[in-house]
C-alpha positions in Angstrom: -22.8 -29.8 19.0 -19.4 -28.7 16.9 -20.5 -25.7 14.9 -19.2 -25.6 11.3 -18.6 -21.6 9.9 -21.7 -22.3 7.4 -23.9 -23.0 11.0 -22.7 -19.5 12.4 -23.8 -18.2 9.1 -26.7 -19.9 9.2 -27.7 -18.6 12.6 -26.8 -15.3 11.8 -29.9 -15.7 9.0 -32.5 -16.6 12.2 -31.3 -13.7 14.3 -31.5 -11.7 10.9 -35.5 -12.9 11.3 -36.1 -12.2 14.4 -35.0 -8.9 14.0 -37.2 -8.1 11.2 -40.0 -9.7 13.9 -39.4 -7.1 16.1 -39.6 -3.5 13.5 -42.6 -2.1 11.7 -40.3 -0.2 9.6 -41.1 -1.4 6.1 -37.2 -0.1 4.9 -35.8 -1.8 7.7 -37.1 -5.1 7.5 -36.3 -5.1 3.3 -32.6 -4.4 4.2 -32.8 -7.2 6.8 -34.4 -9.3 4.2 -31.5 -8.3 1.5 -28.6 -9.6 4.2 -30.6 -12.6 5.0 -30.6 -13.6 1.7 -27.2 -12.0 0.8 -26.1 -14.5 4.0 -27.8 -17.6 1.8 -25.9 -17.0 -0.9 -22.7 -16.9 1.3 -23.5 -20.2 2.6 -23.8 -21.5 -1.2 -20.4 -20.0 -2.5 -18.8 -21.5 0.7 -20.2 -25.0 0.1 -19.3 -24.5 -4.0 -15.4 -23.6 -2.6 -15.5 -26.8 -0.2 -17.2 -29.3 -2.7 -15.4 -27.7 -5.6 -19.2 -27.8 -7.2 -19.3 -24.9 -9.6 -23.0 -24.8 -9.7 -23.0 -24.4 -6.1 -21.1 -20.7 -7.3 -23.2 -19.8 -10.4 -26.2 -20.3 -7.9 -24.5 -18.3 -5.5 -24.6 -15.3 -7.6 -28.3 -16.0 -9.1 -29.1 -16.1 -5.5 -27.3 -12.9 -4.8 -28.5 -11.0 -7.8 -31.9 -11.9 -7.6 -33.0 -12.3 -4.1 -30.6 -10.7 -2.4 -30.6 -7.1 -4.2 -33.4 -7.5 -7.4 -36.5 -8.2 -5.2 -36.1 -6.1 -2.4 -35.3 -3.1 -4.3 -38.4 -4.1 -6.4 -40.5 -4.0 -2.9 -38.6 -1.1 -1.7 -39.5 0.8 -5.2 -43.4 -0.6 -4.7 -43.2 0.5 -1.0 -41.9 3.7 -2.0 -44.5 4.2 -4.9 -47.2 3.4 -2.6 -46.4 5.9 0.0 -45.7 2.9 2.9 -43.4 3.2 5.5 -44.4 1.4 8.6 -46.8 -1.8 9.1 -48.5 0.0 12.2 -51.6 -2.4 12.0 -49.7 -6.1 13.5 -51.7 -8.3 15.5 -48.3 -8.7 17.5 -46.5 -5.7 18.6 -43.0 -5.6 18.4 -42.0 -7.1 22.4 -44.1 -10.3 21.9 -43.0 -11.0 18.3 -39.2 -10.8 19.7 -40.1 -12.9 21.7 -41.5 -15.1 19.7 -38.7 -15.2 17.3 -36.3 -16.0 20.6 -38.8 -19.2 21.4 -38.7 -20.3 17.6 -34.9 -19.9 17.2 -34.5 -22.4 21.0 -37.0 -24.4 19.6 -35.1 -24.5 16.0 -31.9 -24.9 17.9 -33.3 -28.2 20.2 -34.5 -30.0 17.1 -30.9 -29.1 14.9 -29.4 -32.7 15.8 -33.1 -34.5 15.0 -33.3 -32.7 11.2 -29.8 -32.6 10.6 -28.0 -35.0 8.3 -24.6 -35.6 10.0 -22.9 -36.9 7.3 -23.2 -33.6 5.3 -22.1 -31.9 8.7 -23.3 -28.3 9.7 -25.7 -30.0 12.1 -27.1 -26.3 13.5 -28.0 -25.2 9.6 -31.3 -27.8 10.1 -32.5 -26.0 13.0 -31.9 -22.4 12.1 -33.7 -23.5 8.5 -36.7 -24.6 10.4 -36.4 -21.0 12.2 -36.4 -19.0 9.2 -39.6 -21.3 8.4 -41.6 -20.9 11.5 -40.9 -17.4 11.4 -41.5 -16.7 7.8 -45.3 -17.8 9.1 -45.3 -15.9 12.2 -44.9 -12.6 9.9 -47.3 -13.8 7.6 -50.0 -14.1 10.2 -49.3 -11.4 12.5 -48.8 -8.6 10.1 -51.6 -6.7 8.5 -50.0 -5.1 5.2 -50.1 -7.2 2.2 -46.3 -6.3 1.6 -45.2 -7.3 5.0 -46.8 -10.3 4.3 -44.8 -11.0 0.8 -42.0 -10.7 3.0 -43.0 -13.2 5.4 -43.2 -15.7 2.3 -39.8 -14.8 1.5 -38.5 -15.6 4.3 -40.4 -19.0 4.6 -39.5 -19.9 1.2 -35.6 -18.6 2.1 -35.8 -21.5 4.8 -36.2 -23.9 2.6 -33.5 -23.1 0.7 -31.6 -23.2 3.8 -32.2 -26.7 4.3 -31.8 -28.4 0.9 -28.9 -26.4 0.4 -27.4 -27.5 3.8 -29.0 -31.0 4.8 -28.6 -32.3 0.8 -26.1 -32.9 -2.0 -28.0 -30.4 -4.3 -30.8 -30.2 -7.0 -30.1 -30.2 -10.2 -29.0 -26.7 -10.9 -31.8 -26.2 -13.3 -34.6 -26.8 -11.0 -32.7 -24.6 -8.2 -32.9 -21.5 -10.9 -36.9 -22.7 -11.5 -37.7 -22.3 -8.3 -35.7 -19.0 -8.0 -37.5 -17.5 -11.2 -41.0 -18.7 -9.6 -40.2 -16.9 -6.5 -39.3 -14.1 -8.8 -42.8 -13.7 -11.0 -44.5 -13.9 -7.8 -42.9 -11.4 -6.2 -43.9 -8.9 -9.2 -47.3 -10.3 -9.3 -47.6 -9.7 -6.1 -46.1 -6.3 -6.3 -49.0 -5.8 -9.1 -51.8 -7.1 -6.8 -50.6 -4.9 -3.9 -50.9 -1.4 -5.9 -53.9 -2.6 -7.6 -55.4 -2.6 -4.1 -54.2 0.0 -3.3 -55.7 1.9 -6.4 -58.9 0.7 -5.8 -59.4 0.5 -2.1 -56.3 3.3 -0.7 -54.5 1.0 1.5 -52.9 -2.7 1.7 -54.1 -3.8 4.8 -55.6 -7.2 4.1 -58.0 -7.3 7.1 -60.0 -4.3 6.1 -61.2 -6.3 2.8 -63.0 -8.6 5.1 -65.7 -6.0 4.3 -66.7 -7.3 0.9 -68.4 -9.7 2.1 -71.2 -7.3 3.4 
């Protein structure tokens, strides 16, 4: 499989997940987040220079500006405010979630040339989309803090992106900035829900309100 500069980038995304897999450190895994997406929005000015598509670049920086640096310092600000630092409650410590991040990036990897499109090339940017998927869900059910958990959707929902940016001639740049204000209001609404829980019941941790039932 000839690897295009857009699939290295793309790969560098899924080892970018997999990192943030194996740390509990809620700082770390928002500056991981941050470069992930900082890496998307890479891979969207590259394809903007090489299809000389200048809503590939204006997306680019919305990406950039909003995902990459706006919502992470917004979680970093509600993490901060809330006093959280580590998601020590996972139902996967950090060893088996590694490596379960390395099984999802092989399997990602073996099913590249079955989701790829190969007349849009970067055949490897299919598989390391499906990656960022599978493991956007593996954070959302193994960790405990309702934080960690928006971050688990962010990385499912930058997979995605990966893919209909990489395996398609584009949305309509209209509907890409939709989407990207929809991830944005429910990333603050989120944010809201998250301290109101933690108002009214002095933590985030999602299992413990399993108790209201009783």
């Amino acid at each position: 499989m000839h690897l295009s500069f857009i699939d290295i980038i793309a790969a560098t995304t899924a080892l970018l997940a997999i990192w943030m897999c194996g740390t509990s450190h809620v700082s770390t895994i928002l500056k991981l987040l941050a470069a992930q997406t900082g890496c998307l929005a890479l891979i969207a000015g590259l394809l903007g220079w090489q299809r000389h598509a200048v809503q590939y670049l204006i997306l680019a920086g919305v990406v950039l500006a909003v995902k990459a640096v706006a919502i992470p310092a917004y979680l970093s600000w509600s993490a901060a405010r809330l006093q959280v630092h580590r998601d020590t409650g996972v139902y996967l410590h950090s060893t088996p979630a590694l490596l379960a991040g390395c099984v999802i990036l092989m399997v990602g990897f073996l099913l590249a040339p079955q989701l790829s499109v190969p007349a849009l090339g970067n055949p490897a940017a299919a598989g390391m989309a499906l990656t960022l998927v599978m493991t956007g869900m593996l954070v959302m059910m193994t960790r405990r803090l309702a934080l960690t958990q928006v971050v688990g959707f962010l990385m499912l929902d930058n997979g995605i992106f990966l893919y209909g940016l990489t395996q398609t001639h584009g949305m309509p740049l209209i509907i890409e900035m939709g989407v990207i204000l929809d991830v944005l209001v429910a990333v603050m609404v989120a944010g809201i829900i998250i301290y109101r829980l933690n108002r009214s019941f002095e933590h985030i941790d999602v299992t413990q309100l399993r108790g209201l039932r009783h």
